[in-house]
N, C-alpha and C positions, 0 to 999 in steps of 0.2 A: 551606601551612597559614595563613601570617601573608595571604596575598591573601583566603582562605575569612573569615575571621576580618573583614577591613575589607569586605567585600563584606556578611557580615551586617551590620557596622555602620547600613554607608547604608541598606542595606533597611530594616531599623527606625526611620532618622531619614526616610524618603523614604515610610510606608508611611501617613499621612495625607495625601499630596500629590494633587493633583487634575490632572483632563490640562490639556495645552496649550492654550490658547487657538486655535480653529479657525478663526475668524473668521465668517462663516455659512456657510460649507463645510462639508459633512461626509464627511471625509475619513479613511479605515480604513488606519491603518497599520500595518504589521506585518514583522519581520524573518525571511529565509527564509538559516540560515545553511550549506544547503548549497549556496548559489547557484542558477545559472539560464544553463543553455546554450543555450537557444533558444525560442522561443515558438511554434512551426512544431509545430502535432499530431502530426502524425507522427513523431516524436520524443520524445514526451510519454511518458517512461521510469520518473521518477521522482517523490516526491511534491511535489519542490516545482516543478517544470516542469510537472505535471498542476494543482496549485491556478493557477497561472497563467494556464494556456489554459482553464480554466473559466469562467475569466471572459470569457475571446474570444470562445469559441466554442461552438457549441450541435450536436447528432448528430440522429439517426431519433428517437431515444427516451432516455428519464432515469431515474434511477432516485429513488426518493422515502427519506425516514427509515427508512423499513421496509424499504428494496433491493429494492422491487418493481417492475419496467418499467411505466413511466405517458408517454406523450404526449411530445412534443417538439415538433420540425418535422413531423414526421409524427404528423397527428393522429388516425389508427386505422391498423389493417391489421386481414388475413386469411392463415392460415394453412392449406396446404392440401395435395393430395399427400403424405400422412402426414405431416405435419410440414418438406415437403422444398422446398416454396413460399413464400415471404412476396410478399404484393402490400401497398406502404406506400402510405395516400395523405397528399399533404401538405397541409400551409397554405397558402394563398397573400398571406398577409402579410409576409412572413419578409424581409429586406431585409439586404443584407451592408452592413458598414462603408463608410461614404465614402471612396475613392478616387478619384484623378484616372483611374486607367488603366478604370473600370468605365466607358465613356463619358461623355456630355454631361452626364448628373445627377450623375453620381462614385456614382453606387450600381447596385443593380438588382437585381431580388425572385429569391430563390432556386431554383431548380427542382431538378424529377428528374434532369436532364441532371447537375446538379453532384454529386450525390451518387454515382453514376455514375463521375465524374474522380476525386473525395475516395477513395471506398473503393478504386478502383483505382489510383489510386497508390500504397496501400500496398506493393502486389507488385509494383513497377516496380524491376526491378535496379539502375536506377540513381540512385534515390531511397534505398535501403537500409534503407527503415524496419524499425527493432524490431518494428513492432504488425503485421506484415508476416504471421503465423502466425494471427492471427484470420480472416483471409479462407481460411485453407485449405482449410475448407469448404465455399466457394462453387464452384457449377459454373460459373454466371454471372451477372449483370444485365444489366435495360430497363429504358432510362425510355419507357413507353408514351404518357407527355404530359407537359405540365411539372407535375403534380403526382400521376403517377402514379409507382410504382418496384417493380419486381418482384424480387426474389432467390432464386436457387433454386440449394439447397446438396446435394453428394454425396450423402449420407445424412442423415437426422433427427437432427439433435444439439440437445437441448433447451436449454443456456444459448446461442444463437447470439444472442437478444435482448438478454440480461443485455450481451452481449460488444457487441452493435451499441450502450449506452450509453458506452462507454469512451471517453474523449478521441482518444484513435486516428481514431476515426470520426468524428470533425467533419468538417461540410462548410468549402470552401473554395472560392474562386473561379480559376476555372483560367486569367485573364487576371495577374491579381497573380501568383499562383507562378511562370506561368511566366516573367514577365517581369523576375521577382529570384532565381527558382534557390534555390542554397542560400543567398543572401541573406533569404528569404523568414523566414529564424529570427528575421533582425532587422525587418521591415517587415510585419506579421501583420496580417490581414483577415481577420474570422470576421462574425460574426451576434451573437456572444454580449453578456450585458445592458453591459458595459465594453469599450472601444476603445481601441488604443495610443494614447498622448503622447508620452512619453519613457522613452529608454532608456541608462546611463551603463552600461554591464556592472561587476559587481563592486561598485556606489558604491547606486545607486537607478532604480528604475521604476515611472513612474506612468502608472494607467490611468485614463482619464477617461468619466463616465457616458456611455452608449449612449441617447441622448433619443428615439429611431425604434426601441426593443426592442418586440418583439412580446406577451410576458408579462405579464401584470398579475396584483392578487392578490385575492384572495378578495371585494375590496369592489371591484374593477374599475380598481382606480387601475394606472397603467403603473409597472411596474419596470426598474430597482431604486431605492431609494430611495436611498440612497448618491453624491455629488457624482461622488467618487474612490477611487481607491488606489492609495495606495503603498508600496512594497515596499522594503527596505534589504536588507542583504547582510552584518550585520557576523556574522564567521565567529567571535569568542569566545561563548561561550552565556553564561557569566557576565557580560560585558558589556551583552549582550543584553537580559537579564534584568535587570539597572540601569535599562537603557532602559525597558521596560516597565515599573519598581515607577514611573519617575519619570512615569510617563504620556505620553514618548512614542512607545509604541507601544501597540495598543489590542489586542491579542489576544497570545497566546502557545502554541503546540502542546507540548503534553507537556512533561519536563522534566530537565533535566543533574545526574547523581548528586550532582556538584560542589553544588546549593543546594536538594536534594528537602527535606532536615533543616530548612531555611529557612522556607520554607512549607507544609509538609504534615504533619499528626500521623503518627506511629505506624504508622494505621489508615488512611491515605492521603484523609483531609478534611483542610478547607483551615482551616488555623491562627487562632484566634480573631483576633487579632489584626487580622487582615485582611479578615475577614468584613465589614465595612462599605465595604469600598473594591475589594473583587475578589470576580468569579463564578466561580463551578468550575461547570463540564459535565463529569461522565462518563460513558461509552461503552463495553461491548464493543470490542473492535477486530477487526478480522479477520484477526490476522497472530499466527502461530504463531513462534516463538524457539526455536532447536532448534540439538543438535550434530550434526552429520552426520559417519558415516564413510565410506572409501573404497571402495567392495567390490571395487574393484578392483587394490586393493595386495595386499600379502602374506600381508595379513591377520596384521603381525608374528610370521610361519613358523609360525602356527598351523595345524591341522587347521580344513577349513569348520564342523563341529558345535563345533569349542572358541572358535573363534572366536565364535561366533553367543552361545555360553556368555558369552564376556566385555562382548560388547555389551550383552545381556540383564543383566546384574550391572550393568555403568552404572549401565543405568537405574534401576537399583532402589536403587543405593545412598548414595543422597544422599536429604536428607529439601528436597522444594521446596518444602513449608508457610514452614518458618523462612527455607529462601531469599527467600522472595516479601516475610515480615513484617520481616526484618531489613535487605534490600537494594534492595526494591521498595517500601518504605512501602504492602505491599499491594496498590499498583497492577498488578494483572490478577489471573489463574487461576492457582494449581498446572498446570503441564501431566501430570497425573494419566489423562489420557483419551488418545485417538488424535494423531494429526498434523490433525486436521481440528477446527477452532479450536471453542470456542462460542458459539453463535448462529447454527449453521449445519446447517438439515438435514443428517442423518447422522453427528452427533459422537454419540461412546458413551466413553463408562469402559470402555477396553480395552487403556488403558496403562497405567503403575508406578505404582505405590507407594511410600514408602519402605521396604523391609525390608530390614535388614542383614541378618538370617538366611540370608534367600532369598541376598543376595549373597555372604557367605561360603562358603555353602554351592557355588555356581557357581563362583564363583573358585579353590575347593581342586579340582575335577574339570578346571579347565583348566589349575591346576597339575600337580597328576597327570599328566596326556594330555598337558604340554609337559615331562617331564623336572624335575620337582620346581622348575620358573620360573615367575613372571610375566614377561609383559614389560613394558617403560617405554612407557608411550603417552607422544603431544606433541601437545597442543591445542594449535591455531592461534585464534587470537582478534584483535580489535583491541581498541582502550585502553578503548573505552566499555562493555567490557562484562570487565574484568580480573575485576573484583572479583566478580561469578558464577564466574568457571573456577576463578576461586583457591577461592571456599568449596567448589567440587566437588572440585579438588585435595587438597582439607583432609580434608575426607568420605571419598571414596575411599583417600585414604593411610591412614585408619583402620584400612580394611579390606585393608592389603599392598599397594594397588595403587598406584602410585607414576606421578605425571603430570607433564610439564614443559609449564609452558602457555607459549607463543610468540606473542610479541604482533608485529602484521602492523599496515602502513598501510593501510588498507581496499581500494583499488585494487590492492594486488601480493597481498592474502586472496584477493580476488574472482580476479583472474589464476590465482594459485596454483589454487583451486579448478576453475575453469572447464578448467582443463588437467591435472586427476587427478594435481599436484605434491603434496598434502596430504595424510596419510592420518586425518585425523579434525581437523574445522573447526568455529567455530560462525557459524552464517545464521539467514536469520529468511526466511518466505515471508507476504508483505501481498499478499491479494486482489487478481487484479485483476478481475474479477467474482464475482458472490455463488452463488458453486455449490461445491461440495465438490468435483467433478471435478479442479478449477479448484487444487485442493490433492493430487489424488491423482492428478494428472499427474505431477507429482515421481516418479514409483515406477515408471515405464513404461519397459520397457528400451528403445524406440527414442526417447526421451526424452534418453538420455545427454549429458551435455554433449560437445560444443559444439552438437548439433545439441537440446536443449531443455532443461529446466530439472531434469532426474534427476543432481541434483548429485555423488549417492552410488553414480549409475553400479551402482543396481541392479539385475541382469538373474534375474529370478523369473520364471517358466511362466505359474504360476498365478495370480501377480499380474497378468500381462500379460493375461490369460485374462477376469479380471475387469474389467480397466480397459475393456478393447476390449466387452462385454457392456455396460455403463456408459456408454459413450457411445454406441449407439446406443441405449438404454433411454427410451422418452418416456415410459413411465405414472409417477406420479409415487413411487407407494408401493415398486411396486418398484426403483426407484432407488434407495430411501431404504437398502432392503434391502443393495443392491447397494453401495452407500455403506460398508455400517457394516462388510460381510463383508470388503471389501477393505482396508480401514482394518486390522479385527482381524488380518490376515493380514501387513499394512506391520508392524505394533506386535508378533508373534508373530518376524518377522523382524529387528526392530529395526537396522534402517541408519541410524535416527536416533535420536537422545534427546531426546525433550521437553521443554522447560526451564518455555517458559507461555506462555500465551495472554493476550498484548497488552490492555492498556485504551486509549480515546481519554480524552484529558485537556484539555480547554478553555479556559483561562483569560482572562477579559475582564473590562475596568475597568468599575464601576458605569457607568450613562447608556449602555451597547451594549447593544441586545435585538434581537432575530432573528434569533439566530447558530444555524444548526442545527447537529446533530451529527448522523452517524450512524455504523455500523459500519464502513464504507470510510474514514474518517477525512475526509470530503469537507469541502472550504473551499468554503460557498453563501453567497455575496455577496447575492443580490439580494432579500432581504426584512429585511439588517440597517440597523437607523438609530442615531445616534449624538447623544446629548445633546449641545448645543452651550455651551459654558462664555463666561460673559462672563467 
């Protein structure tokens, strides 16, 4: 409490203070406190190893503010064979970073041939990429010239664009990788508008502008504007967040329960106070926050219909308005609606509400049907999210139902989960492309963990029935259809409890404009510029 208390201090004495002195450089820095394992695409897991390699590296195609696939390297394609063809053609400007090992020039213009190596390494067993399940779809590729590229997948699956933007799909040059292996994490060569300089793991990494980027912007000038960046690693947020009020760090992502009361009203705007010295952006986000149970436990010795009763009661019986205003300073949505976030073709209001009634009334019929008991649930959680499970603990104890919430290191949660040790967790699922599928893969029983992301190891007919209709569904309307039925049907089923649907939250010091936002939470470097301070 007495750290809380001297950290408001400084903020208040630090919230006039202007940035560092740059020198004519303009230099974006910014702290990532959950580190950085590698810079190698194919490995680009999380969000702060994905803001990284964006800046590396460039794919086929990108997605814009709005998450609609726009142009890339590949500056059109054709779609053909029901949907089961893509023929890309590319640029022929496109030039990988300087390296010695690229011959006599240290560089050399990209082709189809590479993209070719790039996507097919994903599936190479002994590469072991994560992003390894987006090619599943493909039967094969050509490169028919060096800027021609053909892909022709299974069947029609209509986000396969969305997915060919993903960092995953960066091109690479297949003389560099192969010539550092799994070194290649630390010595990275992409295309993208920044280039490694250095790298201290743990300490800082700085990326220095790409002078030969192919992009420019709307008035024809090349990008990015931006000298550099760099990137720090300190793992306290409170400290972090020091850093930041004192100006030196120019950006900030979302923000630590520990100092929301700090800067943010009530209502989740940004406190008068600071209005003249910090910007807020916010955003939609695309990442749903949810408890998931086990379906595969015991179902603590319940019958399957009592059980499904007690799920169903969960949900219903917590009120998430007051969660969202008391504990989120309002930042995001009730999870009031499905699993499939908003902002996102196919979400419907076909989740909870609060209603005690509804839950009392549920929970006396599963007493009933278990021998005049409830049982003890045990929420598994981690630290950053205590103070949710306890106001649902609090809630639910109202209504008899009595909860031990068990706080986990986030890597032995994730273990526990991934290995059907837990029988009711809380997770969160962040887009990794902008399709609802993309959310309602979660529910597929051959989805199960370890082999994909059905945390809760749901195995439903009828769900499955839908999902498989759904992906190969290309018209758009009735996807939407097929979207909202399956969804009703997850939320009718309840393996998960909704808790809400994420905001993106921005923060940069006056003198930085051209930071976009958008619903994937994307960090786009190359159209921001930074006032420079005498």
């Amino acid at each position: 409490m007495r750290r809380l208390v001297m950290i408001a201090i400084g903020v208040a004495v630090l919230a006039g203070c202007g940035h560092r002195r740059n020198d004519d450089k303009m230099i974006f820095r910014y702290n990532e406190s959950a580190g950085i394992t590698t810079l190698d695409p194919a490995f680009a897991k999380n969000q702060s190893m994905t803001w990284a390699c964006r800046q590396l590296y460039n794919g086929l195609v990108q997605l814009d503010t709005g998450l609609e696939v726009r142009p890339c390297i590949a500056k059109r394609w054709e779609i053909s064979n029901g949907g089961m063809e893509y023929r890309f053609t590319l640029r022929d400007d496109v030039w990988f970073h300087k390296d010695a090992l690229l011959g006599s020039d240290s560089t050399r213009r990209v082709t189809a041939e590479d993209f070719v190596y790039s996507l097919g390494r994903l599936t190479d067993p002994a590469v072991a990429s994560p992003g390894a399940w987006i090619m599943r779809e493909v039967e094969g590729m050509e490169a028919e010239d060096d800027t021609t590229l053909t892909i022709r997948l299974k069947e029609p699956f209509a986000p396969f664009l969305s997915q060919l933007g993903m960092v995953y799909c960066s091109v690479v040059p297949r003389e560099v990788v192969e010539k550092w292996g799994k070194d290649f994490r630390s010595h990275p060569c992409g295309t993208g508008p920044f280039q490694f300089q250095y790298w201290k793991e743990g300490v800082k990494l700085v990326l220095r502008k790409n002078a030969h980027y192919f992009e420019r912007d709307d008035d024809g000038s090349p990008l990015p504007y931006l000298d550099a960046v760099a990137v720090t690693f300190i793992i306290d947020k409170q400290t972090a967040f020091l850093e930041f009020m004192k100006g030196n760090l120019d950006f900030m992502n979302s923000l630590d329960a520990s100092y929301k009361d700090e800067i943010l009203n009530r209502d989740g705007t940004l406190k008068e106070k600071y209005a003249g010295t910090i910007d807020l952006v916010s955003t939609p986000f695309l990442n749903t926050e949810y408890l998931g149970f086990n379906m595969e436990s015991d179902g603590y010795g319940l019958k399957a219909t009592s059980f499904r009763k007690l799920r169903q009661a969960v949900s219903c019986g917590f009120d998430r308005r007051k969660m969202m205003q008391y504990l989120r300073n309002n930042i995001g949505a009730p999870g009031t609606g499905g699993f499939i976030p908003k902002g996102l073709p196919g979400y419907s209001e076909c989740g909870y509400e609060y209603d005690a009634e509804r839950a009392r009334k549920l929970l006396a019929e599963v007493k009933k049907e278990n021998g005049g008991e409830l049982p003890k649930l045990k929420l598994s959680t981690t630290a950053n999210y205590v103070d949710l499970c306890k106001y649902i603990q609090q809630q639910l104890g109202l209504l008899g139902l009595e909860i031990e919430v068990d706080v986990n290191p986030p890597a032995a949660l994730s273990e526990q989960v991934a290995q059907g040790k837990t029988g009711w967790f809380r997770k969160s699922w962040v887009a990794d492309y902008p399709d609802a599928e993309n959310y309602l893969m979660l529910f597929y029983g051959p989805n199960r963990t370890p082999a994909g992301p059905n945390y809760t190891r749901l195995d439903n007919k009828k769900i499955d029935k839908l999902y498989e209709k759904l992906r190969r569904e290309t018209d758009g309307e009735r996807r939407e259809e097929l979207m909202r039925e399956m969804d009703r049907a997850v939320m009718e089923e309840a393996p998960v409890v909704v808790l809400y649907y994420d905001q993106v939250l921005h923060f940069t010091h006056k003198g930085v404009t051209g930071l976009r936002s958008d619903a994937m939470n994307t960090l786009d470097l190359r159209r921001v510029k930074k006032k420079l301070h005498n």
